[in-house]
PABA-755989 format. One line per 10 residues: number of its first residue (from 1); their letters; for each residue x, y, z of N, C-alpha, C. Coordinates in nm, 3 decimals, padded with zeros to 5 digits, always signed. Last residue first. Layout:
// residues N
NUM = A = X:Y:Z:X:Y:Z:X:Y:Z; ... $
//
This chain:
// residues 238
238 = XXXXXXXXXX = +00.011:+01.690:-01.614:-00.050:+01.824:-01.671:+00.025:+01.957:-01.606; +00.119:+01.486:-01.554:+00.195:+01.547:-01.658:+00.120:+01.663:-01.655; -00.038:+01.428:-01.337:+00.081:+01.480:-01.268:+00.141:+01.505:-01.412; -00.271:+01.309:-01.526:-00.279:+01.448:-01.423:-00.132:+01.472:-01.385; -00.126:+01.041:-01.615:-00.186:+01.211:-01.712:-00.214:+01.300:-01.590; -00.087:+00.938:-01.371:+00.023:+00.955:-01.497:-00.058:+01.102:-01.616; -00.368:+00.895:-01.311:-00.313:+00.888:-01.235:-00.200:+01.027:-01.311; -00.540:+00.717:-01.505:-00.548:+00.879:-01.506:-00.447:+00.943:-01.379; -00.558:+00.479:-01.416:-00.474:+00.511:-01.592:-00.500:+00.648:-01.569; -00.682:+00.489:-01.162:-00.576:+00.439:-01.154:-00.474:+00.478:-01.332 $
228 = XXXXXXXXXX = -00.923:+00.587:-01.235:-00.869:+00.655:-01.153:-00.736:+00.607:-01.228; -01.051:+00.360:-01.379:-01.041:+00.491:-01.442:-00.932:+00.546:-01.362; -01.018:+00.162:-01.192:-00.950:+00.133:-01.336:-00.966:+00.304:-01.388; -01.203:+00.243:-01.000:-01.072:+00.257:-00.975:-00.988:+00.199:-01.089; -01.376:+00.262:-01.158:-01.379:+00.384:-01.087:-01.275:+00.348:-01.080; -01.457:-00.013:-01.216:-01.503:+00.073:-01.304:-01.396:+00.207:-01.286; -01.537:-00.104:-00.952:-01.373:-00.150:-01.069:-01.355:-00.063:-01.186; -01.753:+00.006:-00.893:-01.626:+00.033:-00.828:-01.502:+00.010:-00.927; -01.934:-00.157:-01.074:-01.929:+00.029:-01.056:-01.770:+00.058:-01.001; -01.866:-00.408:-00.997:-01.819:-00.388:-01.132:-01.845:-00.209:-01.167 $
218 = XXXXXXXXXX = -01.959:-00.419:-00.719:-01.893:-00.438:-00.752:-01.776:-00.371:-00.899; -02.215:-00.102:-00.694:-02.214:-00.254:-00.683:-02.054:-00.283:-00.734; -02.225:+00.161:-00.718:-02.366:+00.084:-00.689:-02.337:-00.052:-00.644; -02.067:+00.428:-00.596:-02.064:+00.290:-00.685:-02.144:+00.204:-00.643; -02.013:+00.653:-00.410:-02.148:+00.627:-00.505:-02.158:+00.520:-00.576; -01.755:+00.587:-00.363:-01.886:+00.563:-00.242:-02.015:+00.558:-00.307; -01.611:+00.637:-00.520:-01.572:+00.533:-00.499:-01.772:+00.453:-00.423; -01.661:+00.893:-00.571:-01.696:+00.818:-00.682:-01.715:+00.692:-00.615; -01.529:+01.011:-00.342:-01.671:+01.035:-00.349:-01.734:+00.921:-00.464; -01.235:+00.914:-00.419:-01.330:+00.901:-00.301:-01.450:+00.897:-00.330 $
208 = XXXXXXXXXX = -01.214:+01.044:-00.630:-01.175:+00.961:-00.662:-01.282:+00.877:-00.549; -01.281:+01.381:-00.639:-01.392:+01.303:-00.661:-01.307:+01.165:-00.620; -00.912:+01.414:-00.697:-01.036:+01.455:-00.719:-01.143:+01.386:-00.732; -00.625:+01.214:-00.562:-00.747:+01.273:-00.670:-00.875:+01.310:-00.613; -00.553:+01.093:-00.301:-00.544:+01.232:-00.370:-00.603:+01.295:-00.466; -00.606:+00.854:-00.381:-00.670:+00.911:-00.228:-00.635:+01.089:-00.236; -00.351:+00.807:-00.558:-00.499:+00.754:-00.590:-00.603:+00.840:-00.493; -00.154:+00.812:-00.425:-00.177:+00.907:-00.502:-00.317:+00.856:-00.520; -00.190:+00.580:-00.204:-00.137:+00.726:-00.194:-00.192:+00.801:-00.283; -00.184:+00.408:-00.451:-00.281:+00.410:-00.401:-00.274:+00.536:-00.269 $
198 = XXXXXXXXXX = +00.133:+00.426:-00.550:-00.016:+00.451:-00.612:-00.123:+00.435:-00.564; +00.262:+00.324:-00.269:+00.274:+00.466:-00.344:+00.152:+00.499:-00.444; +00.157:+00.041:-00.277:+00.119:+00.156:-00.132:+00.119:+00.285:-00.214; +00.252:-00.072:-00.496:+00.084:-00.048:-00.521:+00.055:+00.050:-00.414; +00.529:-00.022:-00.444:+00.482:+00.088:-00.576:+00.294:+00.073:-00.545; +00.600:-00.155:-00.228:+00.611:-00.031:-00.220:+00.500:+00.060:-00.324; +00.487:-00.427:-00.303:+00.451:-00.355:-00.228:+00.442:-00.220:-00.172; +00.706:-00.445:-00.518:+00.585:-00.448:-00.591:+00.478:-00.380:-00.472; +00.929:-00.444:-00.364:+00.895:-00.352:-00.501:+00.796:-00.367:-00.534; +00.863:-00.690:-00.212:+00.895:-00.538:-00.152:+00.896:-00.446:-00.235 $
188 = XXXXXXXXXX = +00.650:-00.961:-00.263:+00.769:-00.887:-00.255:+00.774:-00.725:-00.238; +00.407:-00.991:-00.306:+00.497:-01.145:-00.297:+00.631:-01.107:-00.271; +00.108:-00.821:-00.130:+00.237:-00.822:-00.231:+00.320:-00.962:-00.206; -00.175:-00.749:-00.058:-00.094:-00.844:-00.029:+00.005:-00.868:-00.138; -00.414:-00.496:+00.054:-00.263:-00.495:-00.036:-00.177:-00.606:+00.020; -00.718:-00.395:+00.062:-00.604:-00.507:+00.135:-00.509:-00.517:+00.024; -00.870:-00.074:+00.103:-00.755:-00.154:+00.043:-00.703:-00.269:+00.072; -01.187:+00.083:+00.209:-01.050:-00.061:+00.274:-00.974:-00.095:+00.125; -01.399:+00.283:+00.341:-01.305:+00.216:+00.235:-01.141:+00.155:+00.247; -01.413:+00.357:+00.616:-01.537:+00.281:+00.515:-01.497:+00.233:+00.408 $
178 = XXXXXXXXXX = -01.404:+00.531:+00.896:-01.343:+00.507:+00.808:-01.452:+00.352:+00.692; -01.349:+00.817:+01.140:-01.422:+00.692:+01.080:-01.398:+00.649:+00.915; -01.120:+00.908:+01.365:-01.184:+00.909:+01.203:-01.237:+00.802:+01.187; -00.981:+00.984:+01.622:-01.106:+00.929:+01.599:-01.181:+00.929:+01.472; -00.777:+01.083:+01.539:-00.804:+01.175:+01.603:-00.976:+01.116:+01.641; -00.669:+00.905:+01.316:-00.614:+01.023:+01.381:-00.749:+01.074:+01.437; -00.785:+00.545:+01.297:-00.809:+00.673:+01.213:-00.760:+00.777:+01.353; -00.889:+00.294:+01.396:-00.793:+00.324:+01.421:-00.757:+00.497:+01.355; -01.167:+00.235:+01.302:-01.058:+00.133:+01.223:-00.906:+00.195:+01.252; -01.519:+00.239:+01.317:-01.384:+00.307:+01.391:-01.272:+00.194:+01.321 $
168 = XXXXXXXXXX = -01.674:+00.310:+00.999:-01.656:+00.209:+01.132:-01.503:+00.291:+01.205; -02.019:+00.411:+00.766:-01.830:+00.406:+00.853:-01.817:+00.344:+01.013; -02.186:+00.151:+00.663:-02.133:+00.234:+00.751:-02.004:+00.261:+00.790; -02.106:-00.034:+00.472:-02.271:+00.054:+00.433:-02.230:+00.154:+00.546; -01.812:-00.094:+00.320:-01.916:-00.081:+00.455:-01.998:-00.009:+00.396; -01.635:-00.164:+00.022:-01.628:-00.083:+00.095:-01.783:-00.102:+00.187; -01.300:-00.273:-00.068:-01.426:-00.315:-00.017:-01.459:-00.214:+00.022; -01.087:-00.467:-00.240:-01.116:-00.347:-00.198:-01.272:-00.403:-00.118; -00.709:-00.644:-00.315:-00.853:-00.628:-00.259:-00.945:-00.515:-00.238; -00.457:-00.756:-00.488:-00.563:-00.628:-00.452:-00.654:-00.648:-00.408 $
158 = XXXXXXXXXX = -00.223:-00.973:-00.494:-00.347:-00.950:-00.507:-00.390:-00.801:-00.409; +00.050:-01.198:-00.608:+00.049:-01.043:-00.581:-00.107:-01.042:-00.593; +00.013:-01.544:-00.639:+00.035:-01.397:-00.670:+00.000:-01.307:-00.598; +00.045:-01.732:-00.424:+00.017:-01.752:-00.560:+00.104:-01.643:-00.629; +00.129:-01.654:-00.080:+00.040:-01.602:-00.228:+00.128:-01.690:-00.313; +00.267:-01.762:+00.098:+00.179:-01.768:+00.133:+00.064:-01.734:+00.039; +00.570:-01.702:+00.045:+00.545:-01.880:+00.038:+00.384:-01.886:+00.083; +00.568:-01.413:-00.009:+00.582:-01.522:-00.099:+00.539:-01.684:-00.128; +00.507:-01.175:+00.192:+00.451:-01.307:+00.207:+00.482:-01.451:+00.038; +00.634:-00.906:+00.293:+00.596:-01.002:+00.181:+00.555:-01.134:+00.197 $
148 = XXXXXXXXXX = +00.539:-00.756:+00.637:+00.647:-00.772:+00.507:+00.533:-00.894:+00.440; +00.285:-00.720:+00.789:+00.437:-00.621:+00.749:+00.551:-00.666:+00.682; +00.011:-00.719:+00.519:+00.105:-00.745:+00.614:+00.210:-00.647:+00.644; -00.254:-00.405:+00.501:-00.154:-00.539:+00.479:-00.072:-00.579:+00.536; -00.492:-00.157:+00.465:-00.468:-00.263:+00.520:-00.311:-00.328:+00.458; -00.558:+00.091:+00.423:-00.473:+00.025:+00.302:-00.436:-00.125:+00.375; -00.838:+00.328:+00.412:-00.743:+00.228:+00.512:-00.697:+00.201:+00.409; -00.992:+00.635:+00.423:-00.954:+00.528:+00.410:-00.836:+00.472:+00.476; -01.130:+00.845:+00.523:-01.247:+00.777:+00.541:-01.144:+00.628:+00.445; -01.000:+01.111:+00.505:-01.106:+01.091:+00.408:-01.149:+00.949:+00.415 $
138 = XXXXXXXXXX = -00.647:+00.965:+00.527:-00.759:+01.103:+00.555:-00.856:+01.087:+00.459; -00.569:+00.626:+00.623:-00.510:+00.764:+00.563:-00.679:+00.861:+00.591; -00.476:+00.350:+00.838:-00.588:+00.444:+00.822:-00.506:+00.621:+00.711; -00.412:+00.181:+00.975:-00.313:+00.221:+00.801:-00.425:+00.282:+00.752; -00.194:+00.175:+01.274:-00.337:+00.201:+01.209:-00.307:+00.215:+01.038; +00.052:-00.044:+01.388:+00.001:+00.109:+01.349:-00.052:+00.108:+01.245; +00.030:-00.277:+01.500:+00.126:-00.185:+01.540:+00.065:-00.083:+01.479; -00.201:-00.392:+01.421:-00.229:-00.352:+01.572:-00.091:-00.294:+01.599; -00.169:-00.400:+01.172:-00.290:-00.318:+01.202:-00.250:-00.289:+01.319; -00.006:-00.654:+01.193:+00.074:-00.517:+01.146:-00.032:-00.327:+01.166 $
128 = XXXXXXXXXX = -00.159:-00.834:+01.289:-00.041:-00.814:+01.332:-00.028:-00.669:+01.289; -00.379:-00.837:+01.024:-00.398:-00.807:+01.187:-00.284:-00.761:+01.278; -00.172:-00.997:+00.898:-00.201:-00.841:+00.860:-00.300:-00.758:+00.960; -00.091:-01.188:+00.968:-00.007:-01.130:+00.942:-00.030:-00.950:+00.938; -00.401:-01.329:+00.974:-00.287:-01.276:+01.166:-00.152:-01.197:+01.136; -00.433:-01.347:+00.693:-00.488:-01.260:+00.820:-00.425:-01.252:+00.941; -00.206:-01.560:+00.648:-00.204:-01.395:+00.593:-00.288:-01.325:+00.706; -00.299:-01.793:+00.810:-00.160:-01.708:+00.831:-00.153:-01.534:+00.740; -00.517:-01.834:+00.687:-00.532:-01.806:+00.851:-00.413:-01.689:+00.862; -00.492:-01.834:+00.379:-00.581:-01.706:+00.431:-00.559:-01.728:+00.615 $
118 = XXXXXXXXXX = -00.265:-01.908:+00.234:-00.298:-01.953:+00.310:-00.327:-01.858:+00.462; -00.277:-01.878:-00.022:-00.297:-01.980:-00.043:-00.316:-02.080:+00.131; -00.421:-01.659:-00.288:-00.394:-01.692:-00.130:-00.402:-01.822:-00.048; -00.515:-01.726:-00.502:-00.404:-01.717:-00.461:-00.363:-01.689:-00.359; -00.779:-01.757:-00.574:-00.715:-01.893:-00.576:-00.582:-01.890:-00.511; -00.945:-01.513:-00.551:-00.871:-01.555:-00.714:-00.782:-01.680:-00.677; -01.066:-01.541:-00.321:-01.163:-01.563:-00.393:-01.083:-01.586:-00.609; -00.886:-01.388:-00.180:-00.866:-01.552:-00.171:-00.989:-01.615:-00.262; -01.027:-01.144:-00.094:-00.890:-01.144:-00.147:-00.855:-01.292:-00.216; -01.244:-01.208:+00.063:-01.248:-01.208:-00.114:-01.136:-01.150:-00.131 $
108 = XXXXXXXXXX = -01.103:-01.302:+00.301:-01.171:-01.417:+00.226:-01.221:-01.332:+00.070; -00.986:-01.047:+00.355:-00.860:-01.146:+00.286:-00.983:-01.302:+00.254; -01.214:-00.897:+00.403:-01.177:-00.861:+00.293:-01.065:-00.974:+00.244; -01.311:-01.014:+00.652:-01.402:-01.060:+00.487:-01.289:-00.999:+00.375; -01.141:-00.978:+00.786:-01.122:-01.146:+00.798:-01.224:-01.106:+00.627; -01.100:-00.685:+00.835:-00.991:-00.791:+00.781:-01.035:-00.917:+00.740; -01.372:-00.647:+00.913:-01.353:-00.593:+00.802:-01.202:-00.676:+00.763; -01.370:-00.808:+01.204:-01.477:-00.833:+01.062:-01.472:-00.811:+00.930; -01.231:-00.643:+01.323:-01.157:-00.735:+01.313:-01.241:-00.812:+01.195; -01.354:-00.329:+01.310:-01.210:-00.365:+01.244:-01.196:-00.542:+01.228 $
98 = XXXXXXXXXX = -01.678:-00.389:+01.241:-01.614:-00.392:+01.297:-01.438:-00.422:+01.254; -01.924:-00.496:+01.025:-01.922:-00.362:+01.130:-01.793:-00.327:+01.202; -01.929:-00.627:+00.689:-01.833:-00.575:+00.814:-01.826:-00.439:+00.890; -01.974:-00.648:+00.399:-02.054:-00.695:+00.509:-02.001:-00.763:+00.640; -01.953:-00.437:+00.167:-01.870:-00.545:+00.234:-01.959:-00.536:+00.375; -02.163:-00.392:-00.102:-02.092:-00.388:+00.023:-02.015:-00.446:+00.074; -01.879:-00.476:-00.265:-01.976:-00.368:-00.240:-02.112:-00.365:-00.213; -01.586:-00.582:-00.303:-01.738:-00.667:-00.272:-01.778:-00.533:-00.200; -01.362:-00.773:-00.524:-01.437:-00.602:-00.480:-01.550:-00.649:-00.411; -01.259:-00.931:-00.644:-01.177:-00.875:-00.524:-01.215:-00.808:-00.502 $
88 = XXXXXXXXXX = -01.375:-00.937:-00.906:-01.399:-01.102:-00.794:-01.335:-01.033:-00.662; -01.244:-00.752:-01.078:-01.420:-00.770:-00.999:-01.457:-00.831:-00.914; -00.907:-00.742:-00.972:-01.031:-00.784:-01.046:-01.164:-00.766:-01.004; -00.599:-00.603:-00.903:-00.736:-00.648:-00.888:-00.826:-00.662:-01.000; -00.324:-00.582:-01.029:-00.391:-00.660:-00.927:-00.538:-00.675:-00.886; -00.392:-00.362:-01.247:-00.312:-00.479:-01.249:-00.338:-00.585:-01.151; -00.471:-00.133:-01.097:-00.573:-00.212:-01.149:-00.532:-00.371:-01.215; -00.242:-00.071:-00.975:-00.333:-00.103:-00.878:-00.443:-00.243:-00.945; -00.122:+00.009:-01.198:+00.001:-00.135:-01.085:-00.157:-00.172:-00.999; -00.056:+00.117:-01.471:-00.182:+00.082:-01.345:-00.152:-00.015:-01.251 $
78 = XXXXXXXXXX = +00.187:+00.144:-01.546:+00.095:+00.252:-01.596:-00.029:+00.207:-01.473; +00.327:-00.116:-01.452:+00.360:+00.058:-01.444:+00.273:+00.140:-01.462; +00.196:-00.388:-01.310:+00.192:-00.316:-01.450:+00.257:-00.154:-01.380; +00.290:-00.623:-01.091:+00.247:-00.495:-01.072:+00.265:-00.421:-01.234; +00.533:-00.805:-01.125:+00.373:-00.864:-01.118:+00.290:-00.707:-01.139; +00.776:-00.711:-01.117:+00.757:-00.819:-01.232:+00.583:-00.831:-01.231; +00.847:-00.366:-01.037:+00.803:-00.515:-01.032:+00.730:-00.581:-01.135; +01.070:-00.104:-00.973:+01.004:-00.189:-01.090:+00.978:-00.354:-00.984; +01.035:+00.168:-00.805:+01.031:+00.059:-00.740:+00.950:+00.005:-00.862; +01.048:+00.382:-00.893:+01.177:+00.353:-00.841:+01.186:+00.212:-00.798 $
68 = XXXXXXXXXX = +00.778:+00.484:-00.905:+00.856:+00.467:-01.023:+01.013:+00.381:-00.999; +00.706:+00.510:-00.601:+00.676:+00.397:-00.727:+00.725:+00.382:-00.834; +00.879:+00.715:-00.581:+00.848:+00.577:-00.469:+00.817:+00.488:-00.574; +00.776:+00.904:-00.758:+00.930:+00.845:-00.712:+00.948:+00.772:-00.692; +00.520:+00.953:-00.664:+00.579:+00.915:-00.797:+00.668:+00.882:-00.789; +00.591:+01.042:-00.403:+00.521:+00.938:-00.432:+00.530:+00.856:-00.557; +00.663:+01.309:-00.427:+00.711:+01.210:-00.372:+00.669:+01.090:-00.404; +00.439:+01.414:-00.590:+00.572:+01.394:-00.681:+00.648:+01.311:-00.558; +00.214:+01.374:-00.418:+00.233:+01.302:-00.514:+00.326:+01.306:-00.583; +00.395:+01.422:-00.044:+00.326:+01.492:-00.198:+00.299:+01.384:-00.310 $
58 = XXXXXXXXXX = +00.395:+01.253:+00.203:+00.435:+01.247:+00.117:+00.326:+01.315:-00.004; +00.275:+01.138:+00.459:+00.311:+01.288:+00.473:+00.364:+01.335:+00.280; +00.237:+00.838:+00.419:+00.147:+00.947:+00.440:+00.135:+01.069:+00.464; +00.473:+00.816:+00.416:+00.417:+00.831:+00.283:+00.355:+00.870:+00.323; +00.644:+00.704:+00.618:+00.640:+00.861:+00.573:+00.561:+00.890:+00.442; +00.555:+00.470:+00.665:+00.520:+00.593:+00.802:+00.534:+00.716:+00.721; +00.700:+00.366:+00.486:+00.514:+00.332:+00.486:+00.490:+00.430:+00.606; +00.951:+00.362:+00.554:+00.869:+00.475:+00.468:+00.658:+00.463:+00.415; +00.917:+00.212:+00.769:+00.996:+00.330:+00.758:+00.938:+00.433:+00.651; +00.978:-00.053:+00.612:+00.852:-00.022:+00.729:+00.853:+00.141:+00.750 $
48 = XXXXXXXXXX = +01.119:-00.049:+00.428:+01.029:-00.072:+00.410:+00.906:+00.017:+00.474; +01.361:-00.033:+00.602:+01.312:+00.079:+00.490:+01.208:+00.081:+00.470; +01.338:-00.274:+00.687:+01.317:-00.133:+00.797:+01.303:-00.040:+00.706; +01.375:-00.442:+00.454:+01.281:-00.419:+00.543:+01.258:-00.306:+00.624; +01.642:-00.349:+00.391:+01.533:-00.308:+00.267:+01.414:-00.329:+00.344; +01.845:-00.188:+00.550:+01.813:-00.318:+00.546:+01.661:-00.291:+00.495; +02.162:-00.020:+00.490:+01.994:-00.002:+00.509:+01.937:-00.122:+00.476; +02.460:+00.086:+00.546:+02.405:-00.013:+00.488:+02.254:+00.002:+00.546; +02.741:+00.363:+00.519:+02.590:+00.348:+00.553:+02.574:+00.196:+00.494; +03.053:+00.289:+00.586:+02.950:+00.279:+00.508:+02.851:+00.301:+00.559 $
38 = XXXXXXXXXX = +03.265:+00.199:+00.800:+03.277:+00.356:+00.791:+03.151:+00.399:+00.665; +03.229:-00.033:+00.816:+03.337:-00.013:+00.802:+03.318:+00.207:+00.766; +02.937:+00.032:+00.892:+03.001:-00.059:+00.827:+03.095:-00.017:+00.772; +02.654:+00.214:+01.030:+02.741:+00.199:+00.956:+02.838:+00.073:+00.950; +02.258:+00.130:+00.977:+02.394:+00.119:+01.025:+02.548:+00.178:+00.978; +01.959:+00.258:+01.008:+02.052:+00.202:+00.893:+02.156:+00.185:+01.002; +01.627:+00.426:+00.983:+01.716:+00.353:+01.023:+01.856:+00.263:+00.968; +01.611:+00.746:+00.977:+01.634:+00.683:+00.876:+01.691:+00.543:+00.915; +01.701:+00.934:+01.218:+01.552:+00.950:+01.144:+01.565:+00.880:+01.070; +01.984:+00.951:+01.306:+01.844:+00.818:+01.383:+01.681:+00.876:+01.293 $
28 = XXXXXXXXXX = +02.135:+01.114:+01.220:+02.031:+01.174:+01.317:+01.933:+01.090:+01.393; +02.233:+00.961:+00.989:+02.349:+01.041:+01.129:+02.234:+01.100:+01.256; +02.044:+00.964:+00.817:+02.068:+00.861:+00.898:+02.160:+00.873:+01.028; +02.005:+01.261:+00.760:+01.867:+01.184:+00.812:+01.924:+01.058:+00.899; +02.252:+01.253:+00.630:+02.232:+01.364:+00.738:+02.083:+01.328:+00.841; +02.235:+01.094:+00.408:+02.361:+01.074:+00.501:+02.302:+01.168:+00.645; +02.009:+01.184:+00.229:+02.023:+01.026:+00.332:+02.161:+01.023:+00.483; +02.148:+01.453:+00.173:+02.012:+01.427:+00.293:+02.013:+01.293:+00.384; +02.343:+01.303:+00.063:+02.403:+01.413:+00.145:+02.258:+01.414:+00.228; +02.220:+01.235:-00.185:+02.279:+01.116:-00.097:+02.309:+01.227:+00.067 $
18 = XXXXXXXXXX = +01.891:+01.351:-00.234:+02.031:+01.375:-00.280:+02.135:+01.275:-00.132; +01.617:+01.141:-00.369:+01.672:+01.237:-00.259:+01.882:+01.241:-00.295; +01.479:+00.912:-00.458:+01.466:+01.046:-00.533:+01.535:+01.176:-00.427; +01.463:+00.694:-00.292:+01.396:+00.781:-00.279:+01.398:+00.901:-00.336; +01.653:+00.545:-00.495:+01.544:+00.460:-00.429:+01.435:+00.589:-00.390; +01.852:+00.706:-00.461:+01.761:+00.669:-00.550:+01.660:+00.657:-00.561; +01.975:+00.678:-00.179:+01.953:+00.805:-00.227:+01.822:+00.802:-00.367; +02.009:+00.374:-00.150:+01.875:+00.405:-00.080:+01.828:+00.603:-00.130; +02.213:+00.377:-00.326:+02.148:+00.309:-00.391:+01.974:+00.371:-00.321; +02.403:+00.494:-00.172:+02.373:+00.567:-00.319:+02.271:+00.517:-00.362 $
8 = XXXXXXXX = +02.445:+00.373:+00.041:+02.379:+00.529:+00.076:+02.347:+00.546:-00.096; +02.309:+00.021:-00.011:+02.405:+00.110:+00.023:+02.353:+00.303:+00.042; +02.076:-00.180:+00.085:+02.078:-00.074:+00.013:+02.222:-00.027:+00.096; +02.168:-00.521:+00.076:+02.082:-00.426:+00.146:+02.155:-00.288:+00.070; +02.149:-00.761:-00.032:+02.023:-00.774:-00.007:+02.056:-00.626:+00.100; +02.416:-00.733:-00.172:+02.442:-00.832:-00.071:+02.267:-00.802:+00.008; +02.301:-00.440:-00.317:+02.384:-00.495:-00.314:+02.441:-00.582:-00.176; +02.087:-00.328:-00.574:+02.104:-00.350:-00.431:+02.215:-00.452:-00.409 $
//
């Protein structure tokens, strides 16, 4: 990346797309960006935000892309998800009727590994970004998180999960109820992209869901999503 913003060759990559699409998406206002001296330039935030709208339309070979394209120092490659979380970040049940209940418990056991360092400002960050648009996906999940990185506010990069004894309204298409929560707090934009993209694919597997809901207790769940998450990479080779 070059002077902190993607040129047309670099954002072509970035998404596994031929530069001639980027050029024809951004000439159309579907891709936000500028020109410059007669250059495309893409500002790695609006990208950001931008393709967190289009992932949820996104195949798992899209997706693979996304994440593969996007190396981070904190996030493992083979399990970027299970890399960030621990047993201490799962709380089954989570003991939250309501959207604004389900943020505030999940970033207090997000903050349960020491690294959040400053749970008021992350939660209004990520409340903030809920009340522009829902991060509700199909089948009863959310991915909660801020709208950009929070560095001077984490320790580290952390995973959260949780999941309600009841589904709850949480913003979901068409009135979906919803019960399994992701909080995804990244220290940076590659590492945020790739855990959103694998946890995309993750909501795509088979059973992955249903498993998730039968998990008796904490260390059932971690269980499930450490399996899921290293089986990810073997199913799309098959």
């Amino acid at each position: 990346m070059s002077n902190d913003w993607y040129t047309l060759e670099e954002l072509a990559r970035q998404l596994g797309r031929d530069q001639r699409e980027i050029d024809r998406l951004a000439s159309r206002g579907r891709i936000p960006g500028r020109k410059v001296g007669g250059e495309w330039q893409f500002h790695p935030l609006e990208i950001t935000q931008w393709l967190e709208r289009e992932m949820r339309e996104y195949t798992d070979g899209e997706l693979a892309v996304v994440e593969e394209s996007n190396v981070s120092e904190e996030a493992t490659a083979e399990i970027p998800v299970s890399s960030l979380l621990v047993p201490d970040t799962i709380e089954v049940p989570l003991q939250a009727r309501t959207k604004r209940s389900v943020l505030e418990s999940l970033v207090e056991v997000a903050g349960r590994t020491w690294h959040v360092w400053e749970p008021a400002v992350v939660l209004q960050a990520v409340r903030e970004r809920e009340d522009q648009l829902s991060t509700t996906f199909p089948g009863g999940v959310a991915l909660p998180h801020p709208r950009n990185p929070m560095p001077e506010q984490l320790g580290r990069s952390v995973v959260a999960f949780g999941r309600t004894s009841t589904t709850i309204p949480f913003g979901g298409a068409d009135g979906a109820m919803t019960d399994l929560f992701f909080l995804v707090l990244c220290r940076d934009t590659r590492t945020h992209l790739k855990v959103l993209a694998r946890l995309g694919r993750l909501v795509m597997q088979d059973e992955f869901l249903d498993r998730l809901r039968e998990a008796g207790d904490e260390n059932d769940a971690y269980a499930v999503i450490t399996e899921f998450d290293a089986r990810v990479n073997e199913t799309a080779r098959r």
